[in-house]
Backbone as ProteinMPNN parsed JSONL, in Angstrom:
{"seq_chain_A": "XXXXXXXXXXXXXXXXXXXXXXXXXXXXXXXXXXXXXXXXXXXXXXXXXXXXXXXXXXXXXXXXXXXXXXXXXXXXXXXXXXXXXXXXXXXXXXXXXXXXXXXXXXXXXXXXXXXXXXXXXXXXXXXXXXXXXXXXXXXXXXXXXXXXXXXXX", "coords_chain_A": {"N_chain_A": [[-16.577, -31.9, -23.302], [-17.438, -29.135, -21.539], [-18.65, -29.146, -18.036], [-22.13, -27.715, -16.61], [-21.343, -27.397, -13.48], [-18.851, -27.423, -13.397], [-17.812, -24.787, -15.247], [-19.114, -23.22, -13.539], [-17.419, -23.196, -11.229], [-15.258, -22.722, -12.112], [-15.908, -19.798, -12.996], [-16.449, -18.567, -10.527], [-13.957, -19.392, -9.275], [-12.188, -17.855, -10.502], [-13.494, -15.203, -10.041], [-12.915, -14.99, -7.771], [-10.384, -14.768, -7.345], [-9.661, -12.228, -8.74], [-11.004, -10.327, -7.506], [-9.587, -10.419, -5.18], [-7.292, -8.883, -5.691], [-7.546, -6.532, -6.676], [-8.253, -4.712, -4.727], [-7.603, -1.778, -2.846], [-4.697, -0.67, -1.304], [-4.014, 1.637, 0.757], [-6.06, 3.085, 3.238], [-7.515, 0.87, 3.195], [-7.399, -2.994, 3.414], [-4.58, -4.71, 4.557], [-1.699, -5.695, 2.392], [-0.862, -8.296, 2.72], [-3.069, -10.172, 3.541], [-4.057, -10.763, 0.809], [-3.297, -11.94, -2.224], [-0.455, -11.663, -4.632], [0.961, -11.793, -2.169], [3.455, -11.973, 0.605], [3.308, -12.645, 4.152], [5.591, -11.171, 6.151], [6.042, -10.398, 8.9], [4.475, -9.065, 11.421], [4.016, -6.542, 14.558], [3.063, -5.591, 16.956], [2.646, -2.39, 18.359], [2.584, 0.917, 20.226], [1.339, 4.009, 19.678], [1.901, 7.613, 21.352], [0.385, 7.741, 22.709], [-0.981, 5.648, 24.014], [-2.473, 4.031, 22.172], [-3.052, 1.221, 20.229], [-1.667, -0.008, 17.302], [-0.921, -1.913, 14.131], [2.547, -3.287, 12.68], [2.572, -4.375, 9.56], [4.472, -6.576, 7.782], [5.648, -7.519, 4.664], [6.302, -8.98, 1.715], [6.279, -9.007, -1.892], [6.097, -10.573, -4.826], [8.271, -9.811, -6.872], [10.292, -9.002, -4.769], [9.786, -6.958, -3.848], [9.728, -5.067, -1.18], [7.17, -3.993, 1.759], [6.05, -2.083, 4.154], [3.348, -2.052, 5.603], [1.25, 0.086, 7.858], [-1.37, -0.439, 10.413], [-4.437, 0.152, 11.923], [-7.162, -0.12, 13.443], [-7.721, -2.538, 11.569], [-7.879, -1.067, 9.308], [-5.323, 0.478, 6.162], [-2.98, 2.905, 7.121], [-1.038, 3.709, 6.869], [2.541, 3.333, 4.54], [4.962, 1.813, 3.637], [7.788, 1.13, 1.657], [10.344, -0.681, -0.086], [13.077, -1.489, -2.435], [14.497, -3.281, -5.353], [13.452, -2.331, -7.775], [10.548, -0.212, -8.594], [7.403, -0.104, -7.083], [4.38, -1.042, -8.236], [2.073, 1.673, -8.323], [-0.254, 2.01, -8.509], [-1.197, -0.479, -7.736], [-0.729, -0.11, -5.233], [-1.447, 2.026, -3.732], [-4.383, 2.127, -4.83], [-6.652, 2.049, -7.256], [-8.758, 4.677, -7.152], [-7.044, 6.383, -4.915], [-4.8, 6.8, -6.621], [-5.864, 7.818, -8.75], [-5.693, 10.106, -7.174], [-3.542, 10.772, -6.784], [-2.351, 10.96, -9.521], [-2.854, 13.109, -10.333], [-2.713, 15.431, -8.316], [0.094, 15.059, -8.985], [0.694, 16.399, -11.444], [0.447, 19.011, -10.876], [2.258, 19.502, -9.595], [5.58, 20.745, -8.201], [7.458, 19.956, -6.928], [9.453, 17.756, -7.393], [11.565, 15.57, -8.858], [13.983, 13.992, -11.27], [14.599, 11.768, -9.516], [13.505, 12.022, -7.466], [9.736, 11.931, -5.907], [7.043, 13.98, -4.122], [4.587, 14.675, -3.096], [1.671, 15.843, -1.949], [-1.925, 16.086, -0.877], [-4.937, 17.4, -0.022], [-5.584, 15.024, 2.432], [-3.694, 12.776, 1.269], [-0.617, 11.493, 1.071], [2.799, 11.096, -0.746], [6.313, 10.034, -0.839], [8.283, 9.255, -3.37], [11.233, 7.886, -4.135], [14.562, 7.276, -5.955], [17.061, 5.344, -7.568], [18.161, 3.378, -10.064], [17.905, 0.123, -9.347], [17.376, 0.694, -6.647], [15.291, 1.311, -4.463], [12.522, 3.948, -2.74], [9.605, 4.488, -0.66], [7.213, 6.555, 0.288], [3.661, 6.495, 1.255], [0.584, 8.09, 2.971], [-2.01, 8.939, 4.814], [-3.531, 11.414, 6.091], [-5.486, 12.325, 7.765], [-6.087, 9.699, 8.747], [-4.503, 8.676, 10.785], [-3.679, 7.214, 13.818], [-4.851, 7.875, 17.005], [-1.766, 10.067, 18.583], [0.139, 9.125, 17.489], [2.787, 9.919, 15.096], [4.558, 11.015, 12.676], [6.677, 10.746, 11.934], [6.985, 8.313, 12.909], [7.272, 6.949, 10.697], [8.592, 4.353, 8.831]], "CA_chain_A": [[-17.495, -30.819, -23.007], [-17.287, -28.707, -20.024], [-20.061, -29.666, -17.446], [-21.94, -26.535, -15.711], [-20.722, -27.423, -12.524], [-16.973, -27.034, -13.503], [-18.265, -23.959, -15.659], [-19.76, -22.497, -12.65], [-16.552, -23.085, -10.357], [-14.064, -21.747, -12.665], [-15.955, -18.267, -13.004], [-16.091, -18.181, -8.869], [-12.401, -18.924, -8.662], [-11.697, -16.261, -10.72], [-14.197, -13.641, -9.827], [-12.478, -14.726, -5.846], [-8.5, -13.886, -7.369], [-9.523, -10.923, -9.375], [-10.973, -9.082, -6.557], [-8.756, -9.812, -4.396], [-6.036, -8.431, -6.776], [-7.728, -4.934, -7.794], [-8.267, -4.074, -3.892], [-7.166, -0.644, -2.677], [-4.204, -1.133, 0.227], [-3.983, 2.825, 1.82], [-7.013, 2.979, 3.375], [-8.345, -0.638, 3.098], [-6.861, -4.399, 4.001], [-3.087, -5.361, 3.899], [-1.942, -6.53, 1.141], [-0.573, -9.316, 3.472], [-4.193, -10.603, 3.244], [-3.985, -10.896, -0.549], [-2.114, -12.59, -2.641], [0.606, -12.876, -4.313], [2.006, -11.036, -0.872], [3.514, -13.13, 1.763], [3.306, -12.276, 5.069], [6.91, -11.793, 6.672], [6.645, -10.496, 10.261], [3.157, -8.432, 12.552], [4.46, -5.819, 15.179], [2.45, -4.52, 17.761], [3.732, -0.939, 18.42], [2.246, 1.176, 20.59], [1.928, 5.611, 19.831], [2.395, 8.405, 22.422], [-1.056, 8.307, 23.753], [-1.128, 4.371, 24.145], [-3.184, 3.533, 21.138], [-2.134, 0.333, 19.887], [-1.558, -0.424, 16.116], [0.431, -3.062, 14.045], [3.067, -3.277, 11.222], [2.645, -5.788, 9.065], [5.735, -6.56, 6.804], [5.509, -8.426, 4.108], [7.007, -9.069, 0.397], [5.646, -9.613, -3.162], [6.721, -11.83, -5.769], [9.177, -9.429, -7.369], [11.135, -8.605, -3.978], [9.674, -5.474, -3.052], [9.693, -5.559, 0.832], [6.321, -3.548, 2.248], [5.817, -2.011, 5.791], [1.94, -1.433, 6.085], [0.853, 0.862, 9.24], [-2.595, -1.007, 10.19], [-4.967, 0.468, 12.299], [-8.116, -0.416, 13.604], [-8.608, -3.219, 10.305], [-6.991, 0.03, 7.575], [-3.624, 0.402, 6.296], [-3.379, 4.27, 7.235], [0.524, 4.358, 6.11], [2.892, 2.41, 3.79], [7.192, 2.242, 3.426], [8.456, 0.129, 0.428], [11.826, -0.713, -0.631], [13.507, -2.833, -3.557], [15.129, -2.908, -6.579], [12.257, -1.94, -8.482], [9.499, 0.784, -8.252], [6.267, -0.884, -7.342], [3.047, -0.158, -8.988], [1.392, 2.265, -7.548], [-1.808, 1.892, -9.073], [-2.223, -1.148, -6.925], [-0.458, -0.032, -3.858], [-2.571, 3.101, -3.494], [-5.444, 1.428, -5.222], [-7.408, 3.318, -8.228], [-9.261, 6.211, -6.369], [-6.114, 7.099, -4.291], [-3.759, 6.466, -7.461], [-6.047, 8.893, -9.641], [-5.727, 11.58, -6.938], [-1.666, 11.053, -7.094], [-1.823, 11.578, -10.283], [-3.865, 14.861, -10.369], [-1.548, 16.004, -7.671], [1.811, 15.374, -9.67], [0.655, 16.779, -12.577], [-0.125, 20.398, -10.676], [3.276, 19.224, -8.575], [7.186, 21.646, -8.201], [8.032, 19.633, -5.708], [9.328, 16.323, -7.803], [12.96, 15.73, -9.868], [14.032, 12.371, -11.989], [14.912, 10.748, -8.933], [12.509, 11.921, -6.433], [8.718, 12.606, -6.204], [6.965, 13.968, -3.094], [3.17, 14.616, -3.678], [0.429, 15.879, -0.897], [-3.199, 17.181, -1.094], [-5.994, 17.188, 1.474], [-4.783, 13.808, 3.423], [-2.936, 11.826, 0.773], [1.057, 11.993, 0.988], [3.341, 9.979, -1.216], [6.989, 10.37, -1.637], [9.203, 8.25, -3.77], [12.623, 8.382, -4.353], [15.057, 6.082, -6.376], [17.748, 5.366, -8.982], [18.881, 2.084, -10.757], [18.244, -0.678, -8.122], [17.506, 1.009, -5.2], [13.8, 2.262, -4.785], [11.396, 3.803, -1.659], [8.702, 5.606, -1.081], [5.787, 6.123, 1.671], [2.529, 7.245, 1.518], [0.194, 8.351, 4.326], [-3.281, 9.08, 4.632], [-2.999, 12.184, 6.891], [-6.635, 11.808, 8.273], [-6.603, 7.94, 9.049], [-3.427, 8.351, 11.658], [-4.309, 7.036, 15.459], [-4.166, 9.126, 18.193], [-0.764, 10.298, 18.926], [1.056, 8.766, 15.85], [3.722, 10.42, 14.837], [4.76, 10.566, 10.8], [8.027, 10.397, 12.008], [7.446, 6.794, 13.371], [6.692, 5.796, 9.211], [10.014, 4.156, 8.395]], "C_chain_A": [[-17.484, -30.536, -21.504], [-18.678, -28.406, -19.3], [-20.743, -28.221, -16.945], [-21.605, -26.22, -14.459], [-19.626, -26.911, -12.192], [-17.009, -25.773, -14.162], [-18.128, -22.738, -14.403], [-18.444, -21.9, -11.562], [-15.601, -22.64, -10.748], [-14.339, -20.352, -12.916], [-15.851, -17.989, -11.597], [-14.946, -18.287, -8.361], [-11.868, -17.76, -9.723], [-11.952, -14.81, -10.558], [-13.459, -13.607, -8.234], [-10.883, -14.281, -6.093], [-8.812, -12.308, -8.321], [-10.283, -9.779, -8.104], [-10.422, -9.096, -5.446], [-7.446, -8.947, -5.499], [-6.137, -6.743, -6.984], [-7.872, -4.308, -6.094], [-7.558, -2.593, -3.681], [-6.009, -1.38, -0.865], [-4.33, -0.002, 0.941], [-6.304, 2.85, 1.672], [-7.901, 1.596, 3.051], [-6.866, -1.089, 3.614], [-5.5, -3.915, 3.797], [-2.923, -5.982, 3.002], [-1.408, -8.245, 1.448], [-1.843, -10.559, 3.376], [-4.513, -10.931, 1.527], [-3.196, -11.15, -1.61], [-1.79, -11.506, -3.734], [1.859, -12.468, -3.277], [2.129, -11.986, -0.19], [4.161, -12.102, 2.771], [5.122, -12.235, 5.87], [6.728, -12.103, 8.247], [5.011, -9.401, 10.394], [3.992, -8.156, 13.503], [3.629, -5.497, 15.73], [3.029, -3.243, 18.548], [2.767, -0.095, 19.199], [1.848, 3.299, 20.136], [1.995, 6.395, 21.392], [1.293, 8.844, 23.128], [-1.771, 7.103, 24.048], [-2.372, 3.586, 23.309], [-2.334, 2.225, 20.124], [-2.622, -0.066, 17.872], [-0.795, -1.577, 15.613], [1.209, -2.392, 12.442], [3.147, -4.341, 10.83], [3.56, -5.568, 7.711], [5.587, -7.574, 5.957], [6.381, -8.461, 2.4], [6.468, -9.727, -0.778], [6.752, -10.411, -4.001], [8.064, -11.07, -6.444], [10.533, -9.002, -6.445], [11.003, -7.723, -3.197], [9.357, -5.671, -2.041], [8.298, -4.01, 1.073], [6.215, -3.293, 3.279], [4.434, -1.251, 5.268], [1.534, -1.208, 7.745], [-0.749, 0.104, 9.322], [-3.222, -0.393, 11.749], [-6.558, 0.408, 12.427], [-8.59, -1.299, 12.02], [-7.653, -2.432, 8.68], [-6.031, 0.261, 7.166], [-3.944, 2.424, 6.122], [-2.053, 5.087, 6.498], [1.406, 3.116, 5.372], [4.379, 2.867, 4.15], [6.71, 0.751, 2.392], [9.688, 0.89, -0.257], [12.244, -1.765, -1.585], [14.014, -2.134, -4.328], [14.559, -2.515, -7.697], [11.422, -0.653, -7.889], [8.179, -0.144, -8.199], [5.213, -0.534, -8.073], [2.397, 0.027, -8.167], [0.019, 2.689, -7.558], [-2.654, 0.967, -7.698], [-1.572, -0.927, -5.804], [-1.26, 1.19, -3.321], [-3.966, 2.821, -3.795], [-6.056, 2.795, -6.585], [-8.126, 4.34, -7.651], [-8.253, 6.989, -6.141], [-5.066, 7.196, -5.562], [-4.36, 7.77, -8.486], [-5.278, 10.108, -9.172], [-3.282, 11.873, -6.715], [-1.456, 11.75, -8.344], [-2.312, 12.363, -10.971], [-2.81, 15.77, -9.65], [-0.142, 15.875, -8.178], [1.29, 16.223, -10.695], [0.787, 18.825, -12.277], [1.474, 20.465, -9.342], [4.379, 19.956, -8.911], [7.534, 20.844, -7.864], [8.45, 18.024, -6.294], [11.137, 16.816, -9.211], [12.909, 14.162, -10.692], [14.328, 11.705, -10.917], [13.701, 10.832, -7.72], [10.951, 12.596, -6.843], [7.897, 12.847, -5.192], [5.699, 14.684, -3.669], [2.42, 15.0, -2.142], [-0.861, 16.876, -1.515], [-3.334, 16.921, 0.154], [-5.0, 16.284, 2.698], [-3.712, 12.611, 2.778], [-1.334, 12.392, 0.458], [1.547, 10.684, 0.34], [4.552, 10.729, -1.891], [7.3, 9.309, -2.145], [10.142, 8.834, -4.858], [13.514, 6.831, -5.053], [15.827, 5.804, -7.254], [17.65, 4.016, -9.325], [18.812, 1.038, -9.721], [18.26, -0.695, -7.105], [16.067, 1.787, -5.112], [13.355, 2.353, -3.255], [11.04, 4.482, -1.269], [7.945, 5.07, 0.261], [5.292, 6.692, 1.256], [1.628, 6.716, 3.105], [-1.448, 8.544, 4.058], [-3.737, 9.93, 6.309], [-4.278, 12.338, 7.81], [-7.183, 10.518, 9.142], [-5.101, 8.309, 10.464], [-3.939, 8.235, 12.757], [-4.084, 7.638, 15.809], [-2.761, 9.401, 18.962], [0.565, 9.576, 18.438], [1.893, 9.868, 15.532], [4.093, 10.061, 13.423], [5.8, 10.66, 10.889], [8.369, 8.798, 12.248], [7.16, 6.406, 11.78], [7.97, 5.415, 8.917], [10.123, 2.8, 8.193]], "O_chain_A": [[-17.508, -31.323, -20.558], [-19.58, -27.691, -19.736], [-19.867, -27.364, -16.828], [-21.515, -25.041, -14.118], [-19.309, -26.23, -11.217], [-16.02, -25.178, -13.732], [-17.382, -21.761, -14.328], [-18.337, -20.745, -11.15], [-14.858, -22.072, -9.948], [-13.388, -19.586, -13.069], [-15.08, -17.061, -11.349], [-14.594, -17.681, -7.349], [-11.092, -16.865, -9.388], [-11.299, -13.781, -10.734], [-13.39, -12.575, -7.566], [-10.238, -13.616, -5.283], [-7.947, -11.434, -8.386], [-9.992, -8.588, -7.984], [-10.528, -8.166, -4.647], [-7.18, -8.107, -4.638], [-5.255, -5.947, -7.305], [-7.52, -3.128, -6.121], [-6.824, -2.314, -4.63], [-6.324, -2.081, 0.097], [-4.817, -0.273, 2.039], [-7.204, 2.742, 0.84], [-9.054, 1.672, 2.627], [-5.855, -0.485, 3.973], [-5.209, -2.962, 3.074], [-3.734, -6.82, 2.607], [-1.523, -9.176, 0.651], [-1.543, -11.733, 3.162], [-5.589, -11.504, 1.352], [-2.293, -10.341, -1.822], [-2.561, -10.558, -3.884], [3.074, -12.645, -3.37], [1.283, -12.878, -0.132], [4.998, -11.216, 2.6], [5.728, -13.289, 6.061], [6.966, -13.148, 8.853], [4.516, -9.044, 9.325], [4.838, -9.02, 13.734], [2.953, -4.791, 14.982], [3.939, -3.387, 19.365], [1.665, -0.419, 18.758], [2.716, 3.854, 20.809], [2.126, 5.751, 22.433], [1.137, 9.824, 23.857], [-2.968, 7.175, 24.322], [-3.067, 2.694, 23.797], [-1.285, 2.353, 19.493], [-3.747, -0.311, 17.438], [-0.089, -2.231, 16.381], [0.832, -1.597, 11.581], [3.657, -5.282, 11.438], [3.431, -4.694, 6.854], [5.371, -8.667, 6.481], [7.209, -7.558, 2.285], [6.197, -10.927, -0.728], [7.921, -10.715, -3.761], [9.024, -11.833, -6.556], [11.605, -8.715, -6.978], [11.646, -7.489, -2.174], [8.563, -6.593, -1.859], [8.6, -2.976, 0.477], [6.24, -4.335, 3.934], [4.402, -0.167, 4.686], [1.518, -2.075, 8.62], [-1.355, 0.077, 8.251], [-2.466, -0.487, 12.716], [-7.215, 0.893, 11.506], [-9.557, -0.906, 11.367], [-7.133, -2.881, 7.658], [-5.317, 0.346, 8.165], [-4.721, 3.033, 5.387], [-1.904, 6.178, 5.949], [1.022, 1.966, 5.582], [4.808, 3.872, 4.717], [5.844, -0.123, 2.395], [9.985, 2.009, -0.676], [11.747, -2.888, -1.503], [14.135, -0.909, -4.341], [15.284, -2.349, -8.678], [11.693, -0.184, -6.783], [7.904, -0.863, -9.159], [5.312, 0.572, -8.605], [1.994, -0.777, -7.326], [-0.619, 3.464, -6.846], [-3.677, 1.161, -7.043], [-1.889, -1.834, -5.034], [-1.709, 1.021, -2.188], [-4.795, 3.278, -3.008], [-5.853, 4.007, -6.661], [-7.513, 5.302, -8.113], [-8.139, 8.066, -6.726], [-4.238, 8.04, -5.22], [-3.578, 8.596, -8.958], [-4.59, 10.88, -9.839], [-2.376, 12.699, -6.602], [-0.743, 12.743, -8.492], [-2.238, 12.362, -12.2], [-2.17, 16.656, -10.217], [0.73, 16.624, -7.737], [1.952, 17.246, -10.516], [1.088, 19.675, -13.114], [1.613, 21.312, -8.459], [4.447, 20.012, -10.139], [8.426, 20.533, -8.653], [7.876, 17.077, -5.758], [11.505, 17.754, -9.919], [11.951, 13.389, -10.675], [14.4, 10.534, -11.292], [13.142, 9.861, -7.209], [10.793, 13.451, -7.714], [7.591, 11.708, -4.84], [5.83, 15.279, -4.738], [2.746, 14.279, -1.199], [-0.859, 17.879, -2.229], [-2.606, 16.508, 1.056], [-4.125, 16.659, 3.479], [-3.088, 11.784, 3.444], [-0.985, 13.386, -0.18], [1.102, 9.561, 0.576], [4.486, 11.536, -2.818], [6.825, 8.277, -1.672], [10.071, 9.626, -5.797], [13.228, 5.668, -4.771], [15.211, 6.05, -8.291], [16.807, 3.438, -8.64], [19.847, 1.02, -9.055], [18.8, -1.536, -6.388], [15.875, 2.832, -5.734], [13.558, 1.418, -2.48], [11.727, 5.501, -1.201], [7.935, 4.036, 0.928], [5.826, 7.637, 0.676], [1.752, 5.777, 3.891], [-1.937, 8.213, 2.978], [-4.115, 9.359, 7.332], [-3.876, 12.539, 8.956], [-8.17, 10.349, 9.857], [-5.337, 7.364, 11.217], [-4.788, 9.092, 13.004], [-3.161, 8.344, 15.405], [-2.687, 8.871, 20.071], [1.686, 9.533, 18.944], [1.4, 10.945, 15.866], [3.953, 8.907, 13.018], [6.331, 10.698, 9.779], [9.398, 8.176, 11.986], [6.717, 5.259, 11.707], [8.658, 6.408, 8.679], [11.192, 2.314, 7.824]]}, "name": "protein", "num_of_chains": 1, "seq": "XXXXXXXXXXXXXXXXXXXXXXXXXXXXXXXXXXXXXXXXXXXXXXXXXXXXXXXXXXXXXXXXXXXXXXXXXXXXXXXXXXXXXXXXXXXXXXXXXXXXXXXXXXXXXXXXXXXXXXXXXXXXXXXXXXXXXXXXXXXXXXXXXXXXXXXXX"}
């Protein structure tokens, strides 16, 4: 018989991995901060009006390699590459993931290999065949001062 002690501590380790898990990454944390991501490499990078940001690079369990844009605490921009398509449910998070897919649905601008998506402030292309996948989104509102959406790469 299971005591309520051990009861107690097995619903708090799971209520502590399930929310980290369902987080939102554009616009919230890194996913560097949350498992099952591992941290590779942190960049401090500077833009064109000396506002300092970082990239934090990192890689999930399946391979997919991640560049999160982080800014003041938020991830404001994303790049991902792999042999896979990631899920973009949890890389956009559910809010931002609905409004993707409100915006494809009303979308021209998308083929079988590529899909390039903007409203208001949310941008997300992704492009990809057989083994070769990668995509960015942006969050065209959240960018520091004198950022450039050319530096997302």
């Amino acid at each position: 018989m299971i005591n309520l002690k051990k009861l107690k501590f097995i619903f708090m380790t799971l209520g502590f991995f399930s929310a980290f898990s369902a987080h939102s990454t554009l616009g919230g944390a890194p996913l560097a901060q949350m498992m099952p991501y591992t941290q590779l490499n942190e960049i401090q990078l500077q833009t064109s009006s000396g506002v300092t940001y970082q990239v934090v690079i990192q890689q999930n369990t399946r391979g997919m390699v991640f560049k999160e844009f982080v800014y003041q605490g938020q991830v404001f921009a994303q790049v991902w590459f792999g042999s896979a398509v990631p899920s973009l449910n949890e890389v956009l998070g559910a809010n931002l993931y609905s409004r993707y897919e409100n915006a494809l649905i009303h979308s021209t601008n998308r083929s079988h290999r590529q899909v390039q998506i903007t409203d208001q402030e949310l941008n997300v292309t992704n492009y990809g065949r057989m083994g070769d996948f990668w995509g960015t989104s942006y969050l065209s509102n959240s960018l520091p001062p004198g950022f450039s959406i050319n530096d997302i790469q």
